[in-house]
Every structure is written in C-alpha cells, then in structure tokens.
C-alpha positions in Angstrom: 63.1 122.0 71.9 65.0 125.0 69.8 64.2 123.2 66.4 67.4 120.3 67.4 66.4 116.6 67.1 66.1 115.5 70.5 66.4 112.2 72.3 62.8 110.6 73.5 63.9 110.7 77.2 64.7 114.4 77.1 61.6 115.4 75.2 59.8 113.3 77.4 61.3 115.0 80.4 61.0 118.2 79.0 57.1 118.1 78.3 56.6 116.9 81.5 58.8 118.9 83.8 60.3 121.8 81.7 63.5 122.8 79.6 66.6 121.0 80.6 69.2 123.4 82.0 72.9 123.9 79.9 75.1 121.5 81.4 72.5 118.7 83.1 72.0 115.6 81.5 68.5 113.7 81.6 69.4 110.3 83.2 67.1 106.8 84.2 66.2 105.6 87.6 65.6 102.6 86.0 67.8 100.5 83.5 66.2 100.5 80.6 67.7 103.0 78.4 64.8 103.4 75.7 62.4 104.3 78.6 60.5 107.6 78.6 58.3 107.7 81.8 59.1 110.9 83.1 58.8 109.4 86.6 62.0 107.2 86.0 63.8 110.5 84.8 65.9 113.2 86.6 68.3 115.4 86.0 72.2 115.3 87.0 75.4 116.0 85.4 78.1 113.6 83.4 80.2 112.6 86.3 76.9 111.6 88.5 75.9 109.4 84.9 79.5 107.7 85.0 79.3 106.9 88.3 75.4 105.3 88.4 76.4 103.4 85.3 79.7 101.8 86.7 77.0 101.1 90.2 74.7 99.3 88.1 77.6 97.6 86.3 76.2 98.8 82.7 79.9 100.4 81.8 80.7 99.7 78.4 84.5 99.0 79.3 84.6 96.3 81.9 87.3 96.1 84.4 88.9 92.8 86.1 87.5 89.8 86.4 84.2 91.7 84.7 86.1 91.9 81.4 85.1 88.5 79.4 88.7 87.7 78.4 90.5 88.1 81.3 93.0 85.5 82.0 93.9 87.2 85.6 91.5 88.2 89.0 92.2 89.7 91.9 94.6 87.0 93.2 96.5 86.2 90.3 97.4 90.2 90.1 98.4 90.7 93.9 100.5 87.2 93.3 101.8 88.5 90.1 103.1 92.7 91.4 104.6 90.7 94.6 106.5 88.2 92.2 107.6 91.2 89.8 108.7 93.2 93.2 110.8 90.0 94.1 112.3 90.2 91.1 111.1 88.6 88.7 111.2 89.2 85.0 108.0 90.6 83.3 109.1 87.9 80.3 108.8 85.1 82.7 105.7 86.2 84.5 104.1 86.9 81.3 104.3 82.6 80.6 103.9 82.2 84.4 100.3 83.9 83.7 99.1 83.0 80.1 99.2 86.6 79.3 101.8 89.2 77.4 104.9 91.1 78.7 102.8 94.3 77.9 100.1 93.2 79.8 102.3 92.4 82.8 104.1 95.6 82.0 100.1 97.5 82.4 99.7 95.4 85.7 102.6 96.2 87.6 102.7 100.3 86.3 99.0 100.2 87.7 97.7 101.0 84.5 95.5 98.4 84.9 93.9 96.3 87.6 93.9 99.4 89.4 91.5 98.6 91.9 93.9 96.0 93.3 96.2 96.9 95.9 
C-alpha cells in the first residue's frame, strides 16, 4: 500500500483482490461501514458511492420530511409555492407555516424541497 495509512476496507480489498485503481473507491454491499469481508467489497467511483448512500438512506444531510426538524412535508410545500404564486407574501406564509421568511424564500426559489413539484 505505497507506505500511506490505509483504511481497513481498502487493505482488506487490496490483499484479497489486488491494488485499487487511481480514481475507484472501495465501497460496501452491505451497511456496515467498519466491515472488512472482502466479499461485501467492490470497487466503483464517487458518484456511484453518493448515489448507493442516498438508496439506502444513510446520507448525512437529510432532505424533506427525512430531516428531523422539519416543520413542512410534501403537502404543506406544494400548498405553500401554489399560495406564494397566488400571491401571497413570503412574510405571511412564513406564520401561515411555523417556519421563517428565508425558509419560504428557499422553498419557493427551489432551493430546497426540490424533489417537490
């Protein structure tokens, strides 16, 4: 392993299956992130990583209703952008909802919520 420290999973891989080319990552079938069974390990780049983590719902920045503190779902935001195209202030739908003008301003710039159409 060129003398660097290396993660457990990737000198596990490694010893089992070979160097790790430049650019791959060594990434889990399964979700247990200190596992080193080379059988649960393959190779794949960054974006394929992203998207496996946000499938198995292990993101570290949850989204929506997924997010802990959220005072809105999927509902409330549809309800809210239709309101704001009506019309309506982003002051008065921010006490309509419970939440701040900012927030309302991230909602309706699709900013956030931006799974929600």
């Amino acid at each position: 392993m060129d003398g660097k420290p290396a993660l457990m999973h990737r000198f596990s891989y490694e010893m089992h299956h070979g160097p790790i080319p430049p650019g791959l990552l060594c990434l889990h079938r399964c979700d247990t992130p200190a596992c080193v069974n080379p059988d649960h390990l393959y190779l794949g780049k960054d974006l394929e990583n992203v998207a496996d983590r946000e499938r198995r719902g292990r993101s570290r920045h949850a989204n929506g209703t997924r997010h802990g503190l959220s005072k809105m779902d999927d509902a409330k935001v549809q309800n809210l952008r239709t309101r704001f195209a009506a019309g309506e202030t982003k002051a008065s739908l921010a006490r309509a909802f419970g939440i701040t003008t900012p927030t309302v301003t991230q909602i309706v710039t699709g900013r956030t919520w931006k799974h929600v159409h």
